[in-house]
N, C-alpha and C positions, 0 to 999 in steps of 0.2 A: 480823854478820861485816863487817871494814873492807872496804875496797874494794881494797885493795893486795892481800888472801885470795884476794876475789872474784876478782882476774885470774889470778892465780897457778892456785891452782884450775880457774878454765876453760882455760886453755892447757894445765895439766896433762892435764885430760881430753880437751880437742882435741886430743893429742898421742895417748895413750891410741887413740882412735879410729882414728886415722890411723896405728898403728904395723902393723897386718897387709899393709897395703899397702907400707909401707916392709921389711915381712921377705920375703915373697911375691910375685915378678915376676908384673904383671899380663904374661898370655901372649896380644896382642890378636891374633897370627896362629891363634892354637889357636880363640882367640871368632868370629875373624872365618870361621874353615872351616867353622862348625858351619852345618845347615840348618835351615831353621826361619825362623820369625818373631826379628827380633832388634832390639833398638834402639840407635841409634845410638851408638859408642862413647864418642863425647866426654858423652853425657847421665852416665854413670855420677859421674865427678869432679862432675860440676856439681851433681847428685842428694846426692850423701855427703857433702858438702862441706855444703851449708845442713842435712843432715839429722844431719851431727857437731855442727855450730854449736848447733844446735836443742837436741840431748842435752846440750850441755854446761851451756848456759843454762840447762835442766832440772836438771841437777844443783846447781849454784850456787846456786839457788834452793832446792833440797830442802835444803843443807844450809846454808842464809841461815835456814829459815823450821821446821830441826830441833825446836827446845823450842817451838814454839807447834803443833804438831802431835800427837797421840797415838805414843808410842813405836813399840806393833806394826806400825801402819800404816806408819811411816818405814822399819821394816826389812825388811817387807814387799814396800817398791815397791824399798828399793833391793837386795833381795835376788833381783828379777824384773829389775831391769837389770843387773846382776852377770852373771845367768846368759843373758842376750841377748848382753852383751856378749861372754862365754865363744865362746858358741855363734858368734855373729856371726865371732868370730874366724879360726877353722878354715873361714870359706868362702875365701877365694883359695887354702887348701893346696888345699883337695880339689876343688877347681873348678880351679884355673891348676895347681895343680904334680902334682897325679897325675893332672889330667885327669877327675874321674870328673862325669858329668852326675848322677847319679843321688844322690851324695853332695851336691854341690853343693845337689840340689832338695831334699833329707831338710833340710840346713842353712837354707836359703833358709823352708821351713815352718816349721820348730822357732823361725827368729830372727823372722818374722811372728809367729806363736805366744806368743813370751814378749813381746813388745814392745806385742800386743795387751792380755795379763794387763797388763804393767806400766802403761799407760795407763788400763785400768780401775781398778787397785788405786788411781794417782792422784789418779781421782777424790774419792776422801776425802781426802786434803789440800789437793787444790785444783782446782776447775773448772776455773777461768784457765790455770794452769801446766798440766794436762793437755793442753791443745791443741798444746801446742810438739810433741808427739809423734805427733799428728795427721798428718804428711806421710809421718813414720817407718811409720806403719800400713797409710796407702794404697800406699806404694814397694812395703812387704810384701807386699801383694795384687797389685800389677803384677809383680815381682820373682817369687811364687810361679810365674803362670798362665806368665810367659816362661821362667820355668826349668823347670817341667813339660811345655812346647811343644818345648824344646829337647831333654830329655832321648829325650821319646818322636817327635822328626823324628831322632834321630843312633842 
């Protein structure tokens, strides 16, 4: 793939990434009322931000390095980011705009969940590249345990 695809391509999916956020007013007086354990709100941007980067680089790469890879396995991992990404999508509605903790933390699991398969499935195409998804997995497990704190403090 030239390199003029390659950017093309990642800004499309840095865009991609970033587009629920831009539909979905983050409601930080609604985050900041909840009780509970919470972490600080500027972490979140700074978090999504290397962990969109990261995906995107991931995909570029998935689809740089498509024909030297087994077919299943290609559509396999990108058929487990597809459905992250789905998933990942509908948390600011259900979390910022109808408010529901409990949706939020079903979301919050399920996108840990696929993100974990997708990393595993990676593994077959690439050790190396797998790791970019690495940060994506542990946010997942910090992400769950404070969204399940939350749901059951409020």
């Amino acid at each position: 793939m030239k390199w003029i695809k390659k950017i093309i391509l990642f800004a499309l999916v840095l865009f991609l990434y970033f587009l629920p956020s831009l539909i979905f007013k983050t409601d930080l007086e609604f985050y900041n009322s909840l009780k509970g354990p919470k972490l600080p709100s500027i972490v979140f941007p700074i978090v999504w931000t290397v962990i969109y980067i990261l995906l995107s680089l991931f995909v570029v790469y998935l689809f740089d390095h498509r024909k030297e890879v087994n077919r299943k396995d290609f559509a396999r991992v990108l058929i487990f980011l597809v459905v992250n990404y789905l998933i990942s999508f509908t948390f600011p509605y259900f979390f910022f705009a109808k408010q529901s903790l409990f949706l939020g933390y079903i979301v919050t699991l399920l996108s840990f969940l696929t993100i974990t398969l997708t990393t595993i499935e990676s593994l077959l195409l690439s050790k190396k590249i797998s790791l970019l998804l690495l940060p994506y997995v542990l946010w997942g497990i910090v992400a769950s345990i404070f969204s399940i704190l939350l749901y059951l403090n409020n």
